[in-house]
Backbone as numpy.savetxt, mean C-alpha at the origin, in Angstrom:
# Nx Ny Nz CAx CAy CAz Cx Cy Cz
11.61 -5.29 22.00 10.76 -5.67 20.86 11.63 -6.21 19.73
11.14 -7.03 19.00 12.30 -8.11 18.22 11.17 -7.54 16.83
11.56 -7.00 15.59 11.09 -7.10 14.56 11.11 -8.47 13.85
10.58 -8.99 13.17 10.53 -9.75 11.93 11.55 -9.48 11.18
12.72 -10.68 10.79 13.23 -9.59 9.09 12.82 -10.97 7.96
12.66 -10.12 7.07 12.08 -10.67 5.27 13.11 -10.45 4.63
14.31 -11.25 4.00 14.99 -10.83 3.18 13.85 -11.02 1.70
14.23 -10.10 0.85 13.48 -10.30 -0.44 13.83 -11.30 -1.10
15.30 -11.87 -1.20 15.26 -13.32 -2.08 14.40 -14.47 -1.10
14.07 -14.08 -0.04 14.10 -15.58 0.74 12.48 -15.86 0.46
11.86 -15.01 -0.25 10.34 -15.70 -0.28 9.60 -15.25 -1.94
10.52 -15.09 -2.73 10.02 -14.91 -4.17 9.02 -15.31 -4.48
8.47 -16.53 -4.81 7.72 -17.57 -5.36 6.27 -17.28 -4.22
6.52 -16.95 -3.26 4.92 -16.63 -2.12 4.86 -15.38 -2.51
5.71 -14.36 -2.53 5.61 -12.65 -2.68 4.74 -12.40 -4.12
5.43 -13.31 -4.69 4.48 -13.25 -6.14 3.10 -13.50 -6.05
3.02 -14.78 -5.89 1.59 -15.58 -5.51 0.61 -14.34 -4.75
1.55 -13.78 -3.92 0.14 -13.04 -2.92 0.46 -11.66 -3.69
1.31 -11.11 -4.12 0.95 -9.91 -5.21 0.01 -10.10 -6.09
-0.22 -11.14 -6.69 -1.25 -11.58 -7.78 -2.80 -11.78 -6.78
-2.59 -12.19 -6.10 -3.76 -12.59 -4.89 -4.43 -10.65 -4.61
-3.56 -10.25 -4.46 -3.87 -8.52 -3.75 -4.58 -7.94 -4.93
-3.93 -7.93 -6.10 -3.83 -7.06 -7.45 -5.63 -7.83 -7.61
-6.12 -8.74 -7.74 -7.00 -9.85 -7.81 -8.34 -9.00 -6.98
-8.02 -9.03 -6.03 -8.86 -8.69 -4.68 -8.93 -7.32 -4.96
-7.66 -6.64 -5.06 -7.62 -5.05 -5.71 -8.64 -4.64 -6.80
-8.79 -5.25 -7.89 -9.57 -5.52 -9.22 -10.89 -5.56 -8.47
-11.27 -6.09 -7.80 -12.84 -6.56 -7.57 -13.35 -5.32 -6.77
-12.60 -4.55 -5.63 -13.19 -3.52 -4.94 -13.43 -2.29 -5.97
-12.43 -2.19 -7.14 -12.21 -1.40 -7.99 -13.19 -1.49 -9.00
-13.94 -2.19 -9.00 -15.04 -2.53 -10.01 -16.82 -2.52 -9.23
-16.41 -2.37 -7.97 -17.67 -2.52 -7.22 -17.67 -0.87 -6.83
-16.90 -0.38 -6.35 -16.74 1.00 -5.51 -17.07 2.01 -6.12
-17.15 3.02 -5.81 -17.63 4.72 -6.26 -16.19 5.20 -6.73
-15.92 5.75 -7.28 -15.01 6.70 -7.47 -14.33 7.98 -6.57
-13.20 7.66 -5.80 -12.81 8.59 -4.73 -11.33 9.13 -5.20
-11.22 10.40 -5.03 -9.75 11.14 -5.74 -8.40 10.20 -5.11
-7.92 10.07 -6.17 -6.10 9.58 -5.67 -6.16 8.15 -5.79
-7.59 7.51 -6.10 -7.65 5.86 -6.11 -7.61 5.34 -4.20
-8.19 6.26 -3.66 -8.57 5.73 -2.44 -9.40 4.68 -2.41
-10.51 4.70 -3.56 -11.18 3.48 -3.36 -10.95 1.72 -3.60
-9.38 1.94 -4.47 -9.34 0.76 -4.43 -7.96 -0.36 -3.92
-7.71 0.22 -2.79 -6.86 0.27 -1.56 -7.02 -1.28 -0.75
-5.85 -2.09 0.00 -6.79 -2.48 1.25 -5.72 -1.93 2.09
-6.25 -2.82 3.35 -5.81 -2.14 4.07 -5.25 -3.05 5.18
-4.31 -2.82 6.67 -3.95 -4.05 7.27 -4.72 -4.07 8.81
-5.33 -5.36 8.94 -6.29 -5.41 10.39 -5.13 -6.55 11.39
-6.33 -6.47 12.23 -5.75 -7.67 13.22 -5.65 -9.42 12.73
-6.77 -9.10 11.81 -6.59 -10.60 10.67 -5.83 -10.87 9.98
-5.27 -10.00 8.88 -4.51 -10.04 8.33 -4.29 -8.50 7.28
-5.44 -8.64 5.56 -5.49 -7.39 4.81 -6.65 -7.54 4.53
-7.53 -6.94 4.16 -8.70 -6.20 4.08 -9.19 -5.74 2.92
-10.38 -5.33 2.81 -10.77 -4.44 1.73 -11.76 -3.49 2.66
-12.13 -4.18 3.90 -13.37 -3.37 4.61 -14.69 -3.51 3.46
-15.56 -3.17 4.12 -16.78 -3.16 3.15 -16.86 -2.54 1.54
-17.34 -3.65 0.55 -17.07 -3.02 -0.47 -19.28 -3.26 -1.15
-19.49 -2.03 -1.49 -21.05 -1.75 -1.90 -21.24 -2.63 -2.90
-22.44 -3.68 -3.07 -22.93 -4.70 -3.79 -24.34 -4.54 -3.85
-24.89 -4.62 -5.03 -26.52 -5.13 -5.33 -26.81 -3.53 -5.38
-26.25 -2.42 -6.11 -26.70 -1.17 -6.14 -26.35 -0.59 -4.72
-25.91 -1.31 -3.91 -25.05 -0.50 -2.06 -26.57 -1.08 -1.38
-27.58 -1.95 -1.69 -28.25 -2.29 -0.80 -27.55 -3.53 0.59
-26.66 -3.73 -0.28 -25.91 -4.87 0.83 -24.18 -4.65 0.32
-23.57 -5.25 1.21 -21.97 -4.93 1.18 -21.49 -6.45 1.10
-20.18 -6.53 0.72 -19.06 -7.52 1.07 -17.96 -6.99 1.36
-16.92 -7.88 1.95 -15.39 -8.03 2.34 -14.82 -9.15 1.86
-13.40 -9.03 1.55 -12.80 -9.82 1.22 -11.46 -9.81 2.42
-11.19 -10.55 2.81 -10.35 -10.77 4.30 -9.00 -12.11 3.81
-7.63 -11.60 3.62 -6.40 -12.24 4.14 -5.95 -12.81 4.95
-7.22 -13.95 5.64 -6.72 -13.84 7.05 -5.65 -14.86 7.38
-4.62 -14.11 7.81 -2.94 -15.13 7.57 -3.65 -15.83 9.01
-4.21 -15.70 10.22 -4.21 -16.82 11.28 -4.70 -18.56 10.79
-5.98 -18.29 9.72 -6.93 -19.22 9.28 -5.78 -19.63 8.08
-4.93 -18.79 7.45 -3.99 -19.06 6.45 -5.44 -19.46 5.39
-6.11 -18.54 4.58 -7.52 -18.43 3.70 -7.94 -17.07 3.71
-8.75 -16.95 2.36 -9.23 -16.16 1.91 -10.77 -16.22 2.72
-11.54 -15.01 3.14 -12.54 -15.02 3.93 -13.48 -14.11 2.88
-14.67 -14.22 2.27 -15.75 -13.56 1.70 -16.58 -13.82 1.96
-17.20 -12.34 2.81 -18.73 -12.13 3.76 -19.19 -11.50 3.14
-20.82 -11.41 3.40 -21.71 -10.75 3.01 -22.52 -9.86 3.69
-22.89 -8.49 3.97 -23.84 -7.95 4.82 -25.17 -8.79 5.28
-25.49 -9.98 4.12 -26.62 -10.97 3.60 -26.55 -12.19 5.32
-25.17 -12.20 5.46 -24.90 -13.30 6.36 -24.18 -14.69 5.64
-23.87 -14.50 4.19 -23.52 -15.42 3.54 -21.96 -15.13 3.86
-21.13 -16.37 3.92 -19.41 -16.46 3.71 -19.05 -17.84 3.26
-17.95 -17.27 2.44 -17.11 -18.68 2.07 -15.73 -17.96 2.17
-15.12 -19.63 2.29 -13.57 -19.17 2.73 -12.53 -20.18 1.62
-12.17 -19.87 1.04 -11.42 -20.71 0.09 -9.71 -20.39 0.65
-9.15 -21.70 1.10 -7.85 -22.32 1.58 -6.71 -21.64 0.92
-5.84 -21.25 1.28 -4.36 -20.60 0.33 -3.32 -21.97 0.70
-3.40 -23.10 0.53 -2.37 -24.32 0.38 -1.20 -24.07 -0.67
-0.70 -24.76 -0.66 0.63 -25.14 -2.08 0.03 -25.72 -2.70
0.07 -25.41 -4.07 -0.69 -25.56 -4.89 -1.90 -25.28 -5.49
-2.55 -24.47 -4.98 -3.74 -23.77 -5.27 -3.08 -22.68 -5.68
-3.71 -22.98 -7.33 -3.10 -21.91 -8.28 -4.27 -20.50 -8.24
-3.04 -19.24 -8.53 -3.60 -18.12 -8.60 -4.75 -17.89 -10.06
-4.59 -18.50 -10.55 -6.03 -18.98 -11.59 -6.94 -19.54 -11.01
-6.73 -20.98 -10.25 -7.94 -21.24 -9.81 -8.76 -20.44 -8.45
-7.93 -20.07 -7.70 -7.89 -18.51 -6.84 -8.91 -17.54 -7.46
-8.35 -17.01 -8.91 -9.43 -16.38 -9.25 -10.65 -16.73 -9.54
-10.77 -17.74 -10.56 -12.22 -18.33 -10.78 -13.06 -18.67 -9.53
-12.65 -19.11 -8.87 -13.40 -19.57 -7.20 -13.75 -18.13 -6.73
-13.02 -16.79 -6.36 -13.56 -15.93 -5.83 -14.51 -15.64 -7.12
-14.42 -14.92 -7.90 -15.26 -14.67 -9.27 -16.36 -15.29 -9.12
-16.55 -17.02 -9.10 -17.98 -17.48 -9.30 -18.27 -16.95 -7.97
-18.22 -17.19 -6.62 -18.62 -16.35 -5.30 -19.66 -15.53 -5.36
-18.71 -13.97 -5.86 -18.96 -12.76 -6.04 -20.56 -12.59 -7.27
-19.98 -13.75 -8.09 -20.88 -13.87 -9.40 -22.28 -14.41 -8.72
-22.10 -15.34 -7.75 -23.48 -15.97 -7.03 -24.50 -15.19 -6.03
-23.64 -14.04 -5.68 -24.46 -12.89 -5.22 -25.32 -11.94 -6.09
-25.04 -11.95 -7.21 -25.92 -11.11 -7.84 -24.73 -9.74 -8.44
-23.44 -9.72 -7.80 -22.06 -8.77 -8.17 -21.77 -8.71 -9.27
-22.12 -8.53 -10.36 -21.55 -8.31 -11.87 -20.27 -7.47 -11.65
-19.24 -8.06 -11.99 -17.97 -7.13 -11.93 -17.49 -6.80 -13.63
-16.81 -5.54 -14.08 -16.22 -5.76 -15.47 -14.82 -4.77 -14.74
-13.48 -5.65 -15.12 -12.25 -5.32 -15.22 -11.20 -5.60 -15.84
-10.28 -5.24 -16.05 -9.33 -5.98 -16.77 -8.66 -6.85 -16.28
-9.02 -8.31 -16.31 -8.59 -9.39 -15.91 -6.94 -10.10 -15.80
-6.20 -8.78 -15.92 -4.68 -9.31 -15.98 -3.83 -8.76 -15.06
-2.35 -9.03 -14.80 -1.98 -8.44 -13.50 -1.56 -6.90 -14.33
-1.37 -5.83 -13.27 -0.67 -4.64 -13.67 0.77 -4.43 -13.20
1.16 -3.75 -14.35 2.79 -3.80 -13.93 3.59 -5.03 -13.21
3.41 -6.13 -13.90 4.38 -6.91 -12.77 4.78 -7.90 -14.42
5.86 -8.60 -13.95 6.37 -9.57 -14.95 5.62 -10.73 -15.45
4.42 -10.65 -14.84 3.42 -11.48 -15.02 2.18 -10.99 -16.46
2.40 -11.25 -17.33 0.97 -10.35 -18.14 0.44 -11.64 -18.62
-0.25 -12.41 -18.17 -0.69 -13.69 -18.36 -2.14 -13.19 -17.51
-3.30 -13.60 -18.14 -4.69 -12.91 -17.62 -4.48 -13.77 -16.35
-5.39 -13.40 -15.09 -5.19 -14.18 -14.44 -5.91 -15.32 -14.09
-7.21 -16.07 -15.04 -7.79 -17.24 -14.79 -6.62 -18.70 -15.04
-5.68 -17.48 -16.19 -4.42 -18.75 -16.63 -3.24 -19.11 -15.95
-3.31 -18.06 -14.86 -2.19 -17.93 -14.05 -1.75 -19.45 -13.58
-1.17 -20.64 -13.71 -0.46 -21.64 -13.04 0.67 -21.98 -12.52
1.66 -20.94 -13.02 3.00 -21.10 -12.24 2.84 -20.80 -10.94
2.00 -19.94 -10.00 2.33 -19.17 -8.89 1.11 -19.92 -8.19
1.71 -20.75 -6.58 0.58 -21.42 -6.11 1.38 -21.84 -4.88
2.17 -20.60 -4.42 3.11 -21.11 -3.24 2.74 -20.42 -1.63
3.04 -20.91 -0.89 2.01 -20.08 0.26 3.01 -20.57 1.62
4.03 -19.94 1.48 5.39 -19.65 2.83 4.57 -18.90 3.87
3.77 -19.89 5.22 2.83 -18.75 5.55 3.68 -18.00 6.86
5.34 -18.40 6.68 6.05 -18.15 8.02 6.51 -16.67 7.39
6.88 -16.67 6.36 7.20 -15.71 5.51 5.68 -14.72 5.16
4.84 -15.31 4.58 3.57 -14.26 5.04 3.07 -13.79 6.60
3.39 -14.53 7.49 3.20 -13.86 8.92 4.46 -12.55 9.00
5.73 -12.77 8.78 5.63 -11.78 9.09 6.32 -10.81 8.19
5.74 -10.33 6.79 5.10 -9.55 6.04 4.20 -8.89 6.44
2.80 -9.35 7.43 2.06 -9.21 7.79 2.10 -8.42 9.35
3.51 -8.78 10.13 4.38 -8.30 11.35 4.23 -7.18 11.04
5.22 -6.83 9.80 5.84 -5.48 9.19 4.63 -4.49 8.91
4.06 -5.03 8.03 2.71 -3.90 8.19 2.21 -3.83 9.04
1.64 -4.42 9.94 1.06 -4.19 11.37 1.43 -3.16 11.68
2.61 -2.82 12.02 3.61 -2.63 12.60 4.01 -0.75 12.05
3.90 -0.99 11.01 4.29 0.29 9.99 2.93 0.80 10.19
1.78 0.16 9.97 0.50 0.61 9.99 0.47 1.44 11.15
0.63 1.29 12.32 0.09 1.95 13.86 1.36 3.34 13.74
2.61 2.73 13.20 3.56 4.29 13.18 3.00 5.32 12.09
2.58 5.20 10.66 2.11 5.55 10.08 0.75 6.69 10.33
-0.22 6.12 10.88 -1.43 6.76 11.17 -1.03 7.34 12.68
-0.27 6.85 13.16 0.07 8.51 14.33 1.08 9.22 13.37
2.10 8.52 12.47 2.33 10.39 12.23 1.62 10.92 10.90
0.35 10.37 10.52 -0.75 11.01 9.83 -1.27 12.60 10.69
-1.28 12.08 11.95 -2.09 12.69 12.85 -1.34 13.57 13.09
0.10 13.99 12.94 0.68 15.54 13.15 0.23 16.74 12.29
-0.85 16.20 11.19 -0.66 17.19 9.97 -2.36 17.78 9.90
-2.49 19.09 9.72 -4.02 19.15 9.88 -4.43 19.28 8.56
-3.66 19.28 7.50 -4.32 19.10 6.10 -4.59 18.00 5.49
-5.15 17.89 4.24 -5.34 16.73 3.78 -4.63 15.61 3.59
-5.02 14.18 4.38 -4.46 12.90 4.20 -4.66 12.24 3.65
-4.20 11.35 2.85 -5.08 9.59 2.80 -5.11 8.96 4.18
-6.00 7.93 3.70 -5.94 6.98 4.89 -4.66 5.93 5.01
-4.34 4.98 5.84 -2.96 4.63 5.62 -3.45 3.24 4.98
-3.02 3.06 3.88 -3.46 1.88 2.97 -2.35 0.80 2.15
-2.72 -0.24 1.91 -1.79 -0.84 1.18 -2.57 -0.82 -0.68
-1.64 -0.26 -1.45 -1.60 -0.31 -2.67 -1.06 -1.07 -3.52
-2.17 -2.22 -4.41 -2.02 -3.11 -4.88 -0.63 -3.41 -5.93
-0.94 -2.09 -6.68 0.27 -1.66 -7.60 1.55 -2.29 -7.27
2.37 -1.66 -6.68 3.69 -2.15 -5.72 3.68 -2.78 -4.67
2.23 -3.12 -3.98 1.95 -3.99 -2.77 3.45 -3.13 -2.33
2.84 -1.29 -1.36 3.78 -0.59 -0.90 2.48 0.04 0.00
2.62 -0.32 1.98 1.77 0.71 2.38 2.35 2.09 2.43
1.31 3.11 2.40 1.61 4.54 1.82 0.74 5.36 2.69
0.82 6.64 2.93 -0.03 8.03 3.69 0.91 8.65 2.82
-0.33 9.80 2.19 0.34 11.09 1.63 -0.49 11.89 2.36
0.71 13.42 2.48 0.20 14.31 2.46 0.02 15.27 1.04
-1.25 16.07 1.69 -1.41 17.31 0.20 -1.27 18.83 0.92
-0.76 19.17 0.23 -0.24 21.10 1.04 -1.78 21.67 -0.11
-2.26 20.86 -1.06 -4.04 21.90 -1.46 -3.75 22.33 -2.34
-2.26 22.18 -3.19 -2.20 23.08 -4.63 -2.63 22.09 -5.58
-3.49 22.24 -6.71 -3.30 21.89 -7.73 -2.44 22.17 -9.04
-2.17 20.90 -9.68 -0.98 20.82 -11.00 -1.89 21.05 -12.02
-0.88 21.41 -12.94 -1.67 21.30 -14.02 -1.48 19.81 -14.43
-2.48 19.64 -15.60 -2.85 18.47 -16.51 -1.71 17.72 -16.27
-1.38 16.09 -16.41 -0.30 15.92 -17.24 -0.75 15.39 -19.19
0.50 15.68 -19.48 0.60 15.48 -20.51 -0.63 14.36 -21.40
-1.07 14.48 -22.39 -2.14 13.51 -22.93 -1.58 12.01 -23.33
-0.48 11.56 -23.34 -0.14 10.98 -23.07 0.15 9.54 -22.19
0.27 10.57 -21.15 0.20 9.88 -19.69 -0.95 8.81 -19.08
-0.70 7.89 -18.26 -1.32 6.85 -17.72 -2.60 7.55 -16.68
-3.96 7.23 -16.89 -5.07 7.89 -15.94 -4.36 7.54 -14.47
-4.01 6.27 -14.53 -3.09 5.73 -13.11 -2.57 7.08 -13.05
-1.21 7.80 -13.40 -0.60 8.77 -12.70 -1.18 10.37 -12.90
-2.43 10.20 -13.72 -2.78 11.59 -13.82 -3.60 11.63 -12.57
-4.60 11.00 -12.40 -5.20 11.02 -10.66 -4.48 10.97 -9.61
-3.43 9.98 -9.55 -2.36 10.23 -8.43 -1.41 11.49 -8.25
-1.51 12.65 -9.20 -0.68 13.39 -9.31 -1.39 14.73 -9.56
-2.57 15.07 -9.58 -3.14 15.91 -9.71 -3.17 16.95 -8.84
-2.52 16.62 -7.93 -2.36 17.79 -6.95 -0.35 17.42 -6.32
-0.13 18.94 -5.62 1.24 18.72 -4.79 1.05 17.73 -3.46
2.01 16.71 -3.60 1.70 15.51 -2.53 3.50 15.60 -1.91
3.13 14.80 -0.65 4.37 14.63 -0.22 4.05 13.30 0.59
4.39 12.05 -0.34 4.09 10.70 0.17 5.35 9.78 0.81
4.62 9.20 1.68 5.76 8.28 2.72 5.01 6.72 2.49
6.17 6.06 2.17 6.13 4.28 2.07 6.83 3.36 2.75
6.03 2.09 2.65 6.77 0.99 3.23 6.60 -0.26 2.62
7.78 -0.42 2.05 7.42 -2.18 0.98 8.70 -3.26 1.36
8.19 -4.53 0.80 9.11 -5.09 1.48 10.16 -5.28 0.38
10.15 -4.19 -0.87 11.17 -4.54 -1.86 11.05 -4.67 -3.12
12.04 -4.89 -3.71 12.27 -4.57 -5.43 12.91 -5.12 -6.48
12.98 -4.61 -7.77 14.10 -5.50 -8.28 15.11 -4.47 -8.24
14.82 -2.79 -7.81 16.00 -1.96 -8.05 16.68 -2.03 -6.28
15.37 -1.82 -5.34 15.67 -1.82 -4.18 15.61 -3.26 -3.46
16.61 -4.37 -3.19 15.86 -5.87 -3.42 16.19 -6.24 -1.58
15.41 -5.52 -0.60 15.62 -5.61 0.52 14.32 -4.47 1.33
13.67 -4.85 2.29 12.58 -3.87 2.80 13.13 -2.79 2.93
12.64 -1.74 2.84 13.11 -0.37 2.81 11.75 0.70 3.15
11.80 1.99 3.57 10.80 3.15 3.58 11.20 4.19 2.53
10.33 4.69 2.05 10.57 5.86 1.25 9.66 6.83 0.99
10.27 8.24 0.76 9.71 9.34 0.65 10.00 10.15 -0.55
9.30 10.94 -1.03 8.87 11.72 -2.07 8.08 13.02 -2.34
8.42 13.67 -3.00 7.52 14.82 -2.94 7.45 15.43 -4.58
6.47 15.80 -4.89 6.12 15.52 -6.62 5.23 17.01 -6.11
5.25 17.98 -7.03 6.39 17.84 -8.06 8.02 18.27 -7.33
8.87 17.38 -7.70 10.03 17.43 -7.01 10.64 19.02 -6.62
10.65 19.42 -5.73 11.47 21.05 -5.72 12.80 21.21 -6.16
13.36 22.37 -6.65 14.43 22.47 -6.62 15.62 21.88 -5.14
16.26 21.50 -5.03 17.53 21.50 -3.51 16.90 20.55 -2.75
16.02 19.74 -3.50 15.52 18.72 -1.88 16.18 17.38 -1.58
17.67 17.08 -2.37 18.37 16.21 -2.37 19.47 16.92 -1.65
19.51 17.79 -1.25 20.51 18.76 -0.07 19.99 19.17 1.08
18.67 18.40 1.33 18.26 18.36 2.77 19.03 17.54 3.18
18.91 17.86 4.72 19.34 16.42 5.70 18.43 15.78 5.94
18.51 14.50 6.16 18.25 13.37 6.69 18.36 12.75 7.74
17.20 12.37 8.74 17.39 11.60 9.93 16.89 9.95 9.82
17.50 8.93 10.28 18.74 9.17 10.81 20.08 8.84 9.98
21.37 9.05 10.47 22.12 9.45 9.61 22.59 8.16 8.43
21.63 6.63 8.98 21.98 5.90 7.91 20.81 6.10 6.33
20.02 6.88 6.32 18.56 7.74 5.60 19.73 8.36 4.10
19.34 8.26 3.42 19.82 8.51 2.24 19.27 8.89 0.67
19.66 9.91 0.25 18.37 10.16 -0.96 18.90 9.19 -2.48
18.68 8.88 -3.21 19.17 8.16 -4.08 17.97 8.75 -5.77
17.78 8.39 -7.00 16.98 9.27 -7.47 16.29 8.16 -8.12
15.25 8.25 -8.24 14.21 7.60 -8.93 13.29 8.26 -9.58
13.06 8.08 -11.04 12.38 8.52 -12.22 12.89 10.09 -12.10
14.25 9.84 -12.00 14.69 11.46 -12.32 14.57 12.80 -11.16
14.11 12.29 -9.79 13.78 13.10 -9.10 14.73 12.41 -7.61
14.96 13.01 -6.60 15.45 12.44 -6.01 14.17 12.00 -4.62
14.70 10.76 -4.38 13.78 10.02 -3.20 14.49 9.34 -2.07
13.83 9.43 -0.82 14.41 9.28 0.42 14.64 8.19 0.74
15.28 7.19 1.11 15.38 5.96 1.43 15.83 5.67 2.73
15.11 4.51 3.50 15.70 4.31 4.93 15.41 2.68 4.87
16.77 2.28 4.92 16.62 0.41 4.92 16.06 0.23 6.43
15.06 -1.07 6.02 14.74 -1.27 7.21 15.60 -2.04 8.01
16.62 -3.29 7.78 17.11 -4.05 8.00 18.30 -2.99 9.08
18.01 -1.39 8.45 19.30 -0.72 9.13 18.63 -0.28 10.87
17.30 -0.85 10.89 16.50 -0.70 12.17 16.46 -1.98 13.14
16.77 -2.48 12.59 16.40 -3.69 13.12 16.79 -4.32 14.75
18.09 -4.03 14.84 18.72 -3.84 16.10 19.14 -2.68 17.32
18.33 -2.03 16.74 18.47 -0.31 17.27 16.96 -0.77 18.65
17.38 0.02 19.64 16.16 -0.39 20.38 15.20 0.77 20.75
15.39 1.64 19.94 13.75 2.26 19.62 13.83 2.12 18.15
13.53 1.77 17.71 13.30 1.42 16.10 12.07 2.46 15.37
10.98 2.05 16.43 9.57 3.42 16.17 10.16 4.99 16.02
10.69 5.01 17.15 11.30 6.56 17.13 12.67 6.79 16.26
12.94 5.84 15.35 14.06 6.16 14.14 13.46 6.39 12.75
12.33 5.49 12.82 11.12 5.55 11.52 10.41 7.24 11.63
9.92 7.28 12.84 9.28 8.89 12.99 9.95 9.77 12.33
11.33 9.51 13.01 11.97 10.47 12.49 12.55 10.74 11.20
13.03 9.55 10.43 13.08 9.21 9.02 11.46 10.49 8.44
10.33 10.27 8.81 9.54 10.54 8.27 9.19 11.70 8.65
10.04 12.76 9.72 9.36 14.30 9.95 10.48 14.83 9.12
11.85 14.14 9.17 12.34 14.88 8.10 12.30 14.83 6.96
11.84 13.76 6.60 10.89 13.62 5.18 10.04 14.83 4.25
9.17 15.18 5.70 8.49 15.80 5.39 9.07 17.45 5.65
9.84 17.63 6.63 10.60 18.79 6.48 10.91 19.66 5.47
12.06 18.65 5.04 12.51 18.64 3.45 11.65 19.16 2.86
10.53 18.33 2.27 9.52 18.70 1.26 8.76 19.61 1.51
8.78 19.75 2.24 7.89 20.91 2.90 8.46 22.58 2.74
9.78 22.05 3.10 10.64 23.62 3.02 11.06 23.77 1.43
11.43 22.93 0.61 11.80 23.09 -0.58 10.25 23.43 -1.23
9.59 23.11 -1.01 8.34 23.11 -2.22 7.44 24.27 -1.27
7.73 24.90 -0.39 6.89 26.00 0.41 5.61 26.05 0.94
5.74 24.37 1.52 4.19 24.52 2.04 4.16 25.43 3.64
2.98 25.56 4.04 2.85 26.21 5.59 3.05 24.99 6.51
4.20 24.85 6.68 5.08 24.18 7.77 3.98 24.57 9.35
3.85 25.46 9.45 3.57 25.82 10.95 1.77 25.91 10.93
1.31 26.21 9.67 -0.19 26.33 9.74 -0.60 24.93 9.73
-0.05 24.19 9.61 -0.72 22.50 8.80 -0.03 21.51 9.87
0.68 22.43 11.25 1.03 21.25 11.93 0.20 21.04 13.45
0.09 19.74 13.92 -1.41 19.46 14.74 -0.68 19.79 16.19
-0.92 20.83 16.90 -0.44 21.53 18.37 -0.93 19.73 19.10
-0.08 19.47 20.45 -1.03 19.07 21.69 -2.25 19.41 21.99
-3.24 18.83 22.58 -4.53 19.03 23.00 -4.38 20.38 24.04
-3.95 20.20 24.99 -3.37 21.03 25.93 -2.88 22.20 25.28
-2.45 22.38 23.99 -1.64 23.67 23.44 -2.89 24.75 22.22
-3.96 24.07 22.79 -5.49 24.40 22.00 -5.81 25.60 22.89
């Protein structure tokens, strides 16, 4: 099996474009959806098409839409439970402004009243996005396989969801860092944070999590990489070991976090079974430092029932 590799300088100018495209698409499910703990609801997610939103509730939830990435058609796909679709083209040059206004009137012609904040989050971009015109680039060799990688991470991911019998997310891509993610929760709740603090991290943090990622990069980390975490950080969990032995903790926002380059997989020929393992000792770690039930919360064989 031959992975894909993405260096992060080699597709800047598309990575942007379709971060703004996600964050966009992100905004609209987030304004249509119910309210679900941890911001599950405003997630997508990766199919055989490309990324997703899956059905999002319209007209009071009497009828649904989707919004679909589909890298084969290289276009944006918006269906309707109604039977209505339009597909608006991702070319060079089709700016992420006019991107937005085109989905917007769409959504607007169904009867969808959306209200959000119309600008990107966290990114170097704070330009609303109907004005957006610099970013209108569409590398779709470089979005295929972006699209490889999650595939790909997606199917390892949700089997090792499936070792844990406590509470999961589903395995999703998050607009924020455009980083797919599965956390686990060991069921304790934190207290408050501070009044201060961003609703973004007070919902994401409201309980003890121990989350595993996959992005294709950064301006601190500027190469695909996986990473792990466990909040609230334990005492000694930067003196666990690590599998495998190129896995390394490094510290971010003061806490220490797990890192496994992907590029360090790439030629290894089980690659799946180096990621697993990156990610049981992940969870090891966090697990033993912060004292969750290691043995109550782990999923036996069928046969061992």
């Amino acid at each position: 099996m031959k992975l894909p590799s993405l260096p992060y300088d080699s597709w800047t100018e598309t990575r942007l474009t379709l971060h703004l495209i996600f964050q966009i698409i992100g905004k609209i499910r987030l304004a249509s959806s119910p309210r679900k703990n941890h911001w599950w609801y405003i997630t997508e997610y990766i199919s055989s098409k490309g990324f997703t939103t899956h059905s999002i509730p319209m007209n009071d939830g009497i009828n649904t839409f989707e919004i679909t990435l589909n890298v084969h058609s290289k276009s944006i796909q918006i269906e309707s439970s109604k039977g209505e679709s339009n597909e608006l083209a991702l070319n060079d040059g089709y700016t992420v402004g006019q991107f937005y206004k085109d989905i917007m009137a769409i959504i607007d012609s169904w009867g969808q009243k959306l209200k959000f904040i119309p600008k990107p989050l966290d990114l170097i971009i704070e330009t609303p996005f109907a004005e957006i015109t610099e970013y209108h680039h569409y590398d779709w060799d470089a979005i295929h396989k972006f699209w490889q990688m999650m595939l790909w991470n997606d199917g390892i991911f949700k089997e090792f969801s499936g070792r844990f019998y406590g509470k999961t997310c589903p395995v999703h891509l998050y607009w924020h860092h455009l980083d797919l993610t599965v956390t686990r929760f060991s069921g304790k709740s934190l207290p408050p944070m501070d009044a201060g603090a961003r609703i973004l991290e007070k919902d994401a943090y409201s309980h003890e999590v121990i989350s595993f990622g996959f992005w294709a990069g950064d301006d601190n980390m500027r190469e695909p990489a996986y990473y792990s975490y466990t909040y609230p950080s334990p005492d000694g969990l930067g003196d666990e070991k690590l599998e495998p032995e190129s896995a390394f903790w490094m510290e971010a926002n003061g806490s220490p976090m797990a890192i496994l380059k992907y590029n360090d997989i790439l030629e290894s020929e089980n690659p799946k079974e180096i990621v697993m393992n990156f990610l049981e000792s992940t969870y090891q770690a966090g697990a033993k430092r912060a004292n969750w039930d290691i043995e109550g919360n782990r999923v036996p064989p069928l046969e061992n029932l």
